[in-house]
SELUM-76325 format. One record per residue: residue in three letters; x, y, z of N, C-alpha, C in turn. Coordinates in pm, whole numbers, padded with zeros to 5 digits, always signed. Each point is the difference from the previous one (the first is absolute). Layout:
<rs>
ALAXYZXYZXYZ;...
</rs>
This chain:
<rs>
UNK+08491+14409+06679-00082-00119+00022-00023-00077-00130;UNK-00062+00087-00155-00014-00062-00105+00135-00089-00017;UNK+00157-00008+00010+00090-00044-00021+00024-00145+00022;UNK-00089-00003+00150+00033-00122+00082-00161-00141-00025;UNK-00038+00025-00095-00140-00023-00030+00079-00131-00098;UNK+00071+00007-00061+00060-00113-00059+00020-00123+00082;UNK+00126+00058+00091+00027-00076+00068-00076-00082+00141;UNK-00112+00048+00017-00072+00007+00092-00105-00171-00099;UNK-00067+00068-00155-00045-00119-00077+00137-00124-00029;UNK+00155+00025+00032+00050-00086-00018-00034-00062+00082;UNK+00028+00011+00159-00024-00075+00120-00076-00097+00032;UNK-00129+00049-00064-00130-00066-00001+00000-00062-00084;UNK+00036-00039-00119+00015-00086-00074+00148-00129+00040;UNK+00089+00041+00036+00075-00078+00074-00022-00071+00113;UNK-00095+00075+00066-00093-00104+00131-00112-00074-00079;UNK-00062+00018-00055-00105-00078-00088+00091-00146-00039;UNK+00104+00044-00108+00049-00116-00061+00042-00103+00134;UNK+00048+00096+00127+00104-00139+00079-00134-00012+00076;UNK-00100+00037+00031-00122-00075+00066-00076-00093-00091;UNK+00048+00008-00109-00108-00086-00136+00129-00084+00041;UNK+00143+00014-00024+00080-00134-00010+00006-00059+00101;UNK-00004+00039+00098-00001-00058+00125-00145-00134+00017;UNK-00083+00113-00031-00096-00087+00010-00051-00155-00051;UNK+00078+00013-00151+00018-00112-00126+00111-00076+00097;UNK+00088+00010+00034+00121-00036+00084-00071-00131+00103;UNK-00056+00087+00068-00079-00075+00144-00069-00111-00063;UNK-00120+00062-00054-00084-00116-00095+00067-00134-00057;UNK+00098+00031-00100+00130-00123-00037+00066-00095+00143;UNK+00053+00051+00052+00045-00034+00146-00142-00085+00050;UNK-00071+00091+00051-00105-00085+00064-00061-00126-00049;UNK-00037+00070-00151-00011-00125-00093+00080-00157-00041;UNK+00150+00017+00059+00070-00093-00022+00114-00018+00115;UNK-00103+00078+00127+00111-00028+00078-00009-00122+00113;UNK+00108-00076+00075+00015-00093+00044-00068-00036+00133;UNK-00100-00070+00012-00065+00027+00078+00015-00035+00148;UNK+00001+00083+00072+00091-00060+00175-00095-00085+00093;UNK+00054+00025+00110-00062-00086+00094-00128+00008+00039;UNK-00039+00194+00032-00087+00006+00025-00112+00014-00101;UNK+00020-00056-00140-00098-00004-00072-00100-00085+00024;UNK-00119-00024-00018-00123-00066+00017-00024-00070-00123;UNK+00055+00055-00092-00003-00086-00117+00036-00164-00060;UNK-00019-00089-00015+00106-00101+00005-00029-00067-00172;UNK+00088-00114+00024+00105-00038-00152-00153-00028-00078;UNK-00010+00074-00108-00086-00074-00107+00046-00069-00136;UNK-00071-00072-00079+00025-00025-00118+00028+00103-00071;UNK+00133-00002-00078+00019+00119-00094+00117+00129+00049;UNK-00021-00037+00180+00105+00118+00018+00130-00072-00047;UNK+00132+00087+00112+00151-00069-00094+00052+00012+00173;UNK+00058-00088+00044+00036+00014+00176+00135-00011-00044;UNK+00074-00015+00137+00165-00015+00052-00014-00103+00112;UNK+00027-00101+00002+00018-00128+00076+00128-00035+00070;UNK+00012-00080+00094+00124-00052+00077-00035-00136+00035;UNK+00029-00149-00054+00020-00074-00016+00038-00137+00073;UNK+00004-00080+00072+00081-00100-00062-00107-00167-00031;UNK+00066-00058-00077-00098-00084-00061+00060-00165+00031;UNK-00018-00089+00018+00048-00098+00094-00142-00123-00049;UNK+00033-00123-00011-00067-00117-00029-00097-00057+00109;UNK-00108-00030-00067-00093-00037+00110-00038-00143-00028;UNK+00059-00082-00069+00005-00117-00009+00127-00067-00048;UNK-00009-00157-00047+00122-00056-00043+00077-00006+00097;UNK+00168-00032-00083+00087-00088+00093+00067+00182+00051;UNK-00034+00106-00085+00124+00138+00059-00139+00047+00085;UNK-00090-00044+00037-00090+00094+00087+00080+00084+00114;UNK-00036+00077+00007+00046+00144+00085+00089+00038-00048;UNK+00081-00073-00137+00166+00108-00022-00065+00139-00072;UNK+00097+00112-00017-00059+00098-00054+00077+00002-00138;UNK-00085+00003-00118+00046+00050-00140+00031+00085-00041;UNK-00083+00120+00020+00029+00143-00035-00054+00101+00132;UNK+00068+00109+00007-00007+00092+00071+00036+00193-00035;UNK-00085+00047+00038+00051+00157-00014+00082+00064+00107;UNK-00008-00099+00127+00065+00090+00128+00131-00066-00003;UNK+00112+00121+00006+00092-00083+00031+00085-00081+00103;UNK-00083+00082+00143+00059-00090+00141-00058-00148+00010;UNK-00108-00021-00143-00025-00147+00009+00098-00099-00102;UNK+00002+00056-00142+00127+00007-00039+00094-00070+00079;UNK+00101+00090+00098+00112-00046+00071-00025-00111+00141;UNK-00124-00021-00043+00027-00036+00141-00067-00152-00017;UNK+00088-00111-00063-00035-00165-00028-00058-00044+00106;UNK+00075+00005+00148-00039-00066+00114-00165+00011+00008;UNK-00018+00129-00005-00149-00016+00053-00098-00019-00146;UNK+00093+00056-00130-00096+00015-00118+00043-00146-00067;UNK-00002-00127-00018+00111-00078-00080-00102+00039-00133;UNK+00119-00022-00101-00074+00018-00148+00019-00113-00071;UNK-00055+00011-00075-00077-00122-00159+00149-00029-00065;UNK-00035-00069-00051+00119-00093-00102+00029+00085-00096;UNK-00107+00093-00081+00016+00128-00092-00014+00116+00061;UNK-00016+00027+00129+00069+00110-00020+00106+00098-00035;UNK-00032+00122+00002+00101+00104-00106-00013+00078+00089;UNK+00209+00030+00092-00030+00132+00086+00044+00103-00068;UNK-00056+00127+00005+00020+00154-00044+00152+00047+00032;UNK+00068-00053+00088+00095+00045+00070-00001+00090+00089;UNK+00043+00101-00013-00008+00135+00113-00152+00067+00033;UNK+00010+00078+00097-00110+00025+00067-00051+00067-00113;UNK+00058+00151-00046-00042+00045-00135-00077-00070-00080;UNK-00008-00102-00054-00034-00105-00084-00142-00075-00003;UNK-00035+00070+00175-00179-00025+00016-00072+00110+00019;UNK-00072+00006-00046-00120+00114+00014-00162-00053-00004;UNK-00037+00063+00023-00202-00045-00052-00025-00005-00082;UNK-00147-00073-00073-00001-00061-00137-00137+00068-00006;UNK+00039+00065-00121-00079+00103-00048-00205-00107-00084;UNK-00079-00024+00030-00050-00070-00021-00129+00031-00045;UNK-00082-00014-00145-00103+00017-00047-00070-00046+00075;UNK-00207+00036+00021-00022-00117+00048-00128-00033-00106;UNK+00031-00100-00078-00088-00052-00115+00084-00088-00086;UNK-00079-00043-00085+00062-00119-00066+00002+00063-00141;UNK-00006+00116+00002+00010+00077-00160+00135+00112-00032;UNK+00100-00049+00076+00106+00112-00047+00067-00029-00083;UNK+00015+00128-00109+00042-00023-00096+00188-00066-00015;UNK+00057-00056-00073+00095-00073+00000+00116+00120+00015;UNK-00011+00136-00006+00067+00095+00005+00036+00024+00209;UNK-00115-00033+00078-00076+00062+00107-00035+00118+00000;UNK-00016+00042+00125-00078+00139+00002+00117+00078+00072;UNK+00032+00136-00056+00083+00056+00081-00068+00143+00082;UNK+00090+00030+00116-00031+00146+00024+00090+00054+00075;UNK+00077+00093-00009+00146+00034+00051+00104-00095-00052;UNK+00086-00067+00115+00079-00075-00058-00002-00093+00055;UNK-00187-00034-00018-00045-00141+00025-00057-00081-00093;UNK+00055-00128-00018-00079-00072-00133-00131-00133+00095;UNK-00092+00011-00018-00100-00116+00089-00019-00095-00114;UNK+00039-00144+00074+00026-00107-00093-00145-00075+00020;UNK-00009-00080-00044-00126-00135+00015+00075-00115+00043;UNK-00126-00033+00119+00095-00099+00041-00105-00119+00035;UNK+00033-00113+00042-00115-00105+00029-00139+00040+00001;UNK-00071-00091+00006-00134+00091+00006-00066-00060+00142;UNK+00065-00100+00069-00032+00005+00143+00093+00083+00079;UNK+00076+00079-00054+00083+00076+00074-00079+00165+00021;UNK-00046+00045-00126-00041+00117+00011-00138-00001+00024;UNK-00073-00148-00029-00147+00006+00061-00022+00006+00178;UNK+00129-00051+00055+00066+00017+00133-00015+00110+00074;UNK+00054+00118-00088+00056+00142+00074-00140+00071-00063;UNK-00124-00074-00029-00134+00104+00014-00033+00033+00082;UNK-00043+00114+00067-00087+00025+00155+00116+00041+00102;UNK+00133+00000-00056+00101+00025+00102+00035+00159+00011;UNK+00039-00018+00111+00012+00239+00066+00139-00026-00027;UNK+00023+00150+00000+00168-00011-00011+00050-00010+00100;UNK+00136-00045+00014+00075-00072+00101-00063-00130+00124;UNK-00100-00074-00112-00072-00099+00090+00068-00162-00098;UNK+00023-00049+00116+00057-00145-00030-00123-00081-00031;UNK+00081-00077-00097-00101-00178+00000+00039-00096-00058;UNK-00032-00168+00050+00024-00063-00068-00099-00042-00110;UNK+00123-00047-00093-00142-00034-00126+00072-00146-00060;UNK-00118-00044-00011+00005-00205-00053+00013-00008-00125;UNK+00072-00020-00093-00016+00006-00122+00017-00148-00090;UNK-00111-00041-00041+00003-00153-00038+00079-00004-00128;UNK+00079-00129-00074+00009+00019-00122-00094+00028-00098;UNK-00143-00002+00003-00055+00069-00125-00041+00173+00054;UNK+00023+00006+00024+00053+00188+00055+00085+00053-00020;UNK+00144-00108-00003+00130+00016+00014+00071-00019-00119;UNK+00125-00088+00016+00023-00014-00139+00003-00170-00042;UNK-00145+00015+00026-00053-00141-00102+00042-00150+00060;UNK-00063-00104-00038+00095-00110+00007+00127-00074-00017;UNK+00058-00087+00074+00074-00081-00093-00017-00080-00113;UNK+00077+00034-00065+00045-00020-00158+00025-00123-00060;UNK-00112-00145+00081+00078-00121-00019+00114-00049-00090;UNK+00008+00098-00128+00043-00058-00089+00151+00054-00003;UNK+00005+00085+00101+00144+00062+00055+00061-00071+00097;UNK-00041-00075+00020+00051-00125+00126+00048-00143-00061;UNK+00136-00009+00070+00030-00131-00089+00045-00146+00089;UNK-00053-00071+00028+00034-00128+00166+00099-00078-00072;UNK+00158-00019+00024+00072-00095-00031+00044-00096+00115;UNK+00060-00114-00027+00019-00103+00086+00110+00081+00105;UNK+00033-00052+00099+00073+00007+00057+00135-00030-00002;UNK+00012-00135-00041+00093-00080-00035+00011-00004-00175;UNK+00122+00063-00063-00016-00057-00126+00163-00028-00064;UNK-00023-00014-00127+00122-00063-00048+00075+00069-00135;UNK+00189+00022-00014+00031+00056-00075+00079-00044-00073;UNK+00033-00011-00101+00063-00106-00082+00133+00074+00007;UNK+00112-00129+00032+00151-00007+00027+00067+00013-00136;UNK-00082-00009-00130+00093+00027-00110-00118+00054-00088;UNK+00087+00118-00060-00104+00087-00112+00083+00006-00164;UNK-00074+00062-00057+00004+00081-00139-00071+00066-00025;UNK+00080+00114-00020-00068+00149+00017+00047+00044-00150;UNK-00117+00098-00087+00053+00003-00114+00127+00165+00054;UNK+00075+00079-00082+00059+00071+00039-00112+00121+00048;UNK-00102+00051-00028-00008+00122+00045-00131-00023+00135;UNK-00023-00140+00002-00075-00068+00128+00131+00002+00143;UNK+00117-00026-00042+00156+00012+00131-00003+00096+00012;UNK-00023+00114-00104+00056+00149+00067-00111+00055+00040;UNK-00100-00058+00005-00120+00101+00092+00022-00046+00134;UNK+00026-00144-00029+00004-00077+00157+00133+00014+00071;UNK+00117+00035-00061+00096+00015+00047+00082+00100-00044;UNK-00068+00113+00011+00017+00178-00035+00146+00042+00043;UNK+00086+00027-00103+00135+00026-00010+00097-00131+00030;UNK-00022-00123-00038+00082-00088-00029+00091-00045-00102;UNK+00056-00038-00014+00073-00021-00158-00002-00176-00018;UNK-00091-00006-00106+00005-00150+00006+00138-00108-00081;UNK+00049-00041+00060+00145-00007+00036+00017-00201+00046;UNK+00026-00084-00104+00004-00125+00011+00046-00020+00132;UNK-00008-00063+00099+00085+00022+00152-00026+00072+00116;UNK-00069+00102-00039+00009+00118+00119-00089-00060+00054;UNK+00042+00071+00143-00108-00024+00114-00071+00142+00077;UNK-00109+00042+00048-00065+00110+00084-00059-00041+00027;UNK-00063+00079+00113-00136-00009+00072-00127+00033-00067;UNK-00079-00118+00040-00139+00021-00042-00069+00143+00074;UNK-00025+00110-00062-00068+00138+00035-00117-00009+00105;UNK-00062-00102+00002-00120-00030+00098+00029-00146+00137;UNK+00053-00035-00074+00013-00167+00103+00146+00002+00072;UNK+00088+00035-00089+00123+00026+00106+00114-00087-00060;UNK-00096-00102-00017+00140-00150-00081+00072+00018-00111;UNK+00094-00017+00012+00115-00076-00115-00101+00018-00140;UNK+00046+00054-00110-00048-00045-00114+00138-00008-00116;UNK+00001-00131-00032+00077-00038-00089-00030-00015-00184;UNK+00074+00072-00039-00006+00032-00152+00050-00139-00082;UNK-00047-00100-00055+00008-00153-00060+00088+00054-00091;UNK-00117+00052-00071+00068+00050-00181-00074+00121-00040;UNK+00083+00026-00109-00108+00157-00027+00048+00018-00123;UNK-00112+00052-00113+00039+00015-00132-00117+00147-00081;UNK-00011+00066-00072-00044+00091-00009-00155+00019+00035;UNK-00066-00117-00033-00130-00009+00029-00078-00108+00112;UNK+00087-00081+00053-00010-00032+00161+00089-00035+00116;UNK-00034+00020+00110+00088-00068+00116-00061-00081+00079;UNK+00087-00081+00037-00019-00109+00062+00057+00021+00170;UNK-00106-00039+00099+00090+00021+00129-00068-00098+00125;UNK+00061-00022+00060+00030-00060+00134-00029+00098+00147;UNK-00095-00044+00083-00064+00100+00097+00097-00090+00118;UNK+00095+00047+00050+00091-00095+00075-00064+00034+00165;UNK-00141-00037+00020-00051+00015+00145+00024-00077+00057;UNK-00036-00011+00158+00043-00089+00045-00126+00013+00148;UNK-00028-00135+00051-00060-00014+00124-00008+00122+00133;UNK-00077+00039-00002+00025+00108+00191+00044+00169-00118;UNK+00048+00003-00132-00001+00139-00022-00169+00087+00027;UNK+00025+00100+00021-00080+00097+00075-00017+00144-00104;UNK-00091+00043-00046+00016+00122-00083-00138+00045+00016;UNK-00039+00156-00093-00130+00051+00081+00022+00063-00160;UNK-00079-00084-00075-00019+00062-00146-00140+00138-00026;UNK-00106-00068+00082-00132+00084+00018+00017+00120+00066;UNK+00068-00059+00125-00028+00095+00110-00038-00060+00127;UNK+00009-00139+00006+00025-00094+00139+00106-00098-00054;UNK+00013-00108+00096+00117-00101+00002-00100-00145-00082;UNK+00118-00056-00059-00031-00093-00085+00094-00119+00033;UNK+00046-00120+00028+00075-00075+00050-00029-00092-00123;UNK+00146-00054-00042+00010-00112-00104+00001-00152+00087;UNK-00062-00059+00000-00052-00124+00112+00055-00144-00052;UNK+00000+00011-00236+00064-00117-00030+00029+00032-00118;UNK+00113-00075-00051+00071-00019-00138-00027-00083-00035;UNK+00011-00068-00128+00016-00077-00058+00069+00023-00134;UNK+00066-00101-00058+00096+00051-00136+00058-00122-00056;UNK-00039+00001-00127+00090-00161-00084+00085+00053-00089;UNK+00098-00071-00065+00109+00039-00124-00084+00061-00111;UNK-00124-00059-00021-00057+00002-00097-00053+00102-00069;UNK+00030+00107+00160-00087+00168-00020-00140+00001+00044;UNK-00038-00096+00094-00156+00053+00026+00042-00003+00220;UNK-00073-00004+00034-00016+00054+00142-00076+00107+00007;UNK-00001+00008+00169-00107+00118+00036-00002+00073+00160;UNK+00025+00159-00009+00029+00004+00155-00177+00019+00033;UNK-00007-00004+00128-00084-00026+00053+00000+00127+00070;UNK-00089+00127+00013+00006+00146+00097-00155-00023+00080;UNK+00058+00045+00148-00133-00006+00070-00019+00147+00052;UNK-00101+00088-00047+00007+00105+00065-00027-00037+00155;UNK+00067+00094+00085-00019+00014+00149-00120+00076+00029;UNK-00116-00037-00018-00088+00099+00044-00128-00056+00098;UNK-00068+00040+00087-00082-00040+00105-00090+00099-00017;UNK-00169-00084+00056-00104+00131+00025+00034+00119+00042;UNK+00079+00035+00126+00050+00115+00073-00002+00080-00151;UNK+00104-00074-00095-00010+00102-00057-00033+00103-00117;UNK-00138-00044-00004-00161+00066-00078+00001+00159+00078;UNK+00046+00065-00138-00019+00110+00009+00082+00051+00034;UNK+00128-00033+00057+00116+00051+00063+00127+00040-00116;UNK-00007-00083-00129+00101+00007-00041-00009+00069-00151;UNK+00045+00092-00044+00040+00093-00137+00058-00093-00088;UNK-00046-00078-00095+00099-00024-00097+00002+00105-00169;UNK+00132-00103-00027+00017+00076-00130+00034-00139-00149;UNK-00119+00011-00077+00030-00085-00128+00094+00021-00088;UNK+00132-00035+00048+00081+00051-00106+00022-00071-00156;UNK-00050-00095-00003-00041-00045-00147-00105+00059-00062;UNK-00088+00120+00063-00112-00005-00031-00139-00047-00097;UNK+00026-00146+00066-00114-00101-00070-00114+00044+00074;UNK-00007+00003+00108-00118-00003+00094-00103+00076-00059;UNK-00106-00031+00029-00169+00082-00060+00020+00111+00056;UNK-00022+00079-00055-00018+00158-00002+00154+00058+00053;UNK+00089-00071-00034+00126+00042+00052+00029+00148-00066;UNK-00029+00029-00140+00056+00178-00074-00066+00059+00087;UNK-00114-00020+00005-00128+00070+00099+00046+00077+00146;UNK+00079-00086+00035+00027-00008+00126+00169+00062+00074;UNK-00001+00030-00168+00193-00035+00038+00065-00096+00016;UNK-00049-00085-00007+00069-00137+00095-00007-00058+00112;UNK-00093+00107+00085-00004-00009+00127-00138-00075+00030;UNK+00031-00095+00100-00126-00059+00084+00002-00051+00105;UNK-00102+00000+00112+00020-00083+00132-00095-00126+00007;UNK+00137-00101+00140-00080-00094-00018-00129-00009+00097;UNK-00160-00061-00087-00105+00039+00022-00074-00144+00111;UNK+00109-00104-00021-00061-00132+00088+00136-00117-00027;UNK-00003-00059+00091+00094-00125+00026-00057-00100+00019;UNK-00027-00118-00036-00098-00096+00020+00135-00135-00017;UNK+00053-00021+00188+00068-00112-00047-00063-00157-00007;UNK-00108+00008+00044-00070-00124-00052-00043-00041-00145;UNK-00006+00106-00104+00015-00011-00151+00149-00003-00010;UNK+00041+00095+00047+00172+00006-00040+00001+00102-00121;UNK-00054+00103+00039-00018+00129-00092-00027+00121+00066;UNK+00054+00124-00074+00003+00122+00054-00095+00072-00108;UNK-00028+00127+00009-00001+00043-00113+00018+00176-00003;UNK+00053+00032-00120+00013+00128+00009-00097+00083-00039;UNK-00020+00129+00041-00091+00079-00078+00009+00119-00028;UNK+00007+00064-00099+00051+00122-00082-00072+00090+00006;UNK-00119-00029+00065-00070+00125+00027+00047+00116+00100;UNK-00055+00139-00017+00040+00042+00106-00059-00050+00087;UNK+00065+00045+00119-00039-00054+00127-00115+00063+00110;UNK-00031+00073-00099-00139+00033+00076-00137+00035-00075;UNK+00030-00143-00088-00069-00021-00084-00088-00088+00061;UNK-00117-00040+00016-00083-00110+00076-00018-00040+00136;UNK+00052+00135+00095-00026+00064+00112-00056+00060+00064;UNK-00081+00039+00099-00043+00087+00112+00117+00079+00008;UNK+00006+00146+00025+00090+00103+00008-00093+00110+00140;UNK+00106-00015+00089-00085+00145+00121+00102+00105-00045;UNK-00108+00123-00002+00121+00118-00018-00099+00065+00105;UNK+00119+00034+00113-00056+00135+00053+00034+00140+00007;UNK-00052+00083-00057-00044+00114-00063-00036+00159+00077;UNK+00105+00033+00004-00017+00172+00044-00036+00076-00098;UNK-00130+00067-00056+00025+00134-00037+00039+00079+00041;UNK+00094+00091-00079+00055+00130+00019-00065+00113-00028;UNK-00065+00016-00167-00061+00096-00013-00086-00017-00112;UNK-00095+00077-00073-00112-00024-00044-00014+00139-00127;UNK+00032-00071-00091-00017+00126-00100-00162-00032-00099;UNK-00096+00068+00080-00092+00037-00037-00004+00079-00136;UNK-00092-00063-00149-00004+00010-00155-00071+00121+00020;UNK+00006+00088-00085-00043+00166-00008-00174-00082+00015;UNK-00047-00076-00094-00154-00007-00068-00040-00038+00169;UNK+00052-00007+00089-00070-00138+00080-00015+00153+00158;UNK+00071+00114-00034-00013+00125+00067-00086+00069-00025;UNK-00121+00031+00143-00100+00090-00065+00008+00145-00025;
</rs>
């Protein structure tokens, strides 16, 4: 019997340790675990949730299109979902999941992680939204631009005429042709196409430090330099080297808000900002002006997102 007295204090010390680890085990778990349906608990300030998404305009000219989304049968499916001028699809189904989501306006620029979840910060009418919510309970939530992301940017918006005018003969110093006419060889004679407008461009003369050229357009040509149609309507041209074509963009109210362009000169206000990219924000053919605007586009909007929680990771301090 004395022999087995060892092994007998091993035992008991081996049940001690896995009832002490076990126990630390549960506690952690419980402490950070995801909270289900039938919890009674719901979303507070400070916890970290899992959301399902989709977010869609509640004003303006894209009202009801959808911008962003986590599900992906909304994703694929335009007919019933149509989307925004910026939207960005994920591609494959893989490619959507739930959005891991702080709920406070204090997460650090790192987020908060736990497993191989990172909880981001996100609007602050978005997560003031999903307060008071149970898990797996829907809702919609209104989110104004000062909740959201802010106003428009007047100074990112730029109104040009409709109708304007391009001069039929230039001088370009040499390294002003090769930005504008990227892989050309400036070449007394030659002729190519203008990169944006489509027409004839004729080379006068050319000498190390300028060229001289001839925009050989003509009436009824048709080209889509922005990202809509532009129609050349009139010429004019003397021996003398001056003239002027005349471009009318094709554009109508319909289409506010409908159309993606791209500044490829990028002069436009806030064009680096932006990429280049902007939509048009109003058509006013009684001024005879459009104008573009470089903001994002859901910048100075009402935004509805309606909102599934999934699950609810309750902060150790906030467990009694």
């Amino acid at each position: 019997m004395a022999e087995n007295v060892p092994w007998t204090l091993a035992a008991i010390l081996i049940a001690v340790t896995l009832i002490a680890g076990g126990a630390f085990g549960g506690y952690f778990y419980w402490t950070h675990r995801p909270m289900g349906s039938s919890a009674q608990r719901l979303v507070q300030l400070g916890d970290n949730v899992t959301v399902d998404y989709i977010g869609q305009f509640g004003t303006g000219p894209q009202d009801g299109r959808v911008f962003d989304t986590s599900i992906y049968s909304v994703a694929a499916n335009d007919a019933a979902y149509p989307k925004s001028l910026e939207y960005h699809t994920r591609g494959v189904a893989k490619n959507y999941s739930t959005l891991a989501v702080h709920v406070g306006g204090n997460t650090p620029s790192s987020g908060y992680s736990l497993g191989n979840l990172s909880f981001i910060q996100v609007v602050t009418g978005f997560w003031q939204g999903i307060v008071g919510m149970a898990p797996n309970q829907s809702r919609v939530i209104t989110v104004t631009p000062a909740l959201g992301y802010g106003p428009t940017i007047t100074a990112c918006t730029g109104t040009y005429p409709l109708s304007y005018r391009l001069p039929v003969f230039q001088t370009l110093a040499g390294p002003a042709f090769a930005s504008r006419f990227p892989g050309q060889v400036a070449t007394t004679g030659a002729q190519f196409n203008d990169p944006h407008y489509g027409w004839t461009v004729l080379i006068l003369s050319a000498n190390s430090s300028q060229v001289s050229i001839e925009n050989l357009a003509k009436i009824g040509d048709v080209a889509s330099p922005q990202g809509w149609q532009v129609e050349v309507t009139n010429v004019t041209s003397t021996p003398g080297g001056n003239g002027s074509i005349t471009v009318e963009n094709q554009l109508t109210p319909g289409d506010t808000g409908k159309i993606l362009g791209y500044d490829y000169a990028g002069t436009g206000p806030c064009s680096s900002q932006s990429k280049g990219k902007f939509f048009i924000s109003a058509v006013d053919v009684a001024k005879g002006t459009y104008t573009e605007n470089f903001n994002s586009e859901v910048q100075g909007e009402t935004l509805i997102f309606t909102v599934t929680v999934i699950d609810v990771f309750v902060p150790v301090a906030k467990v009694a």
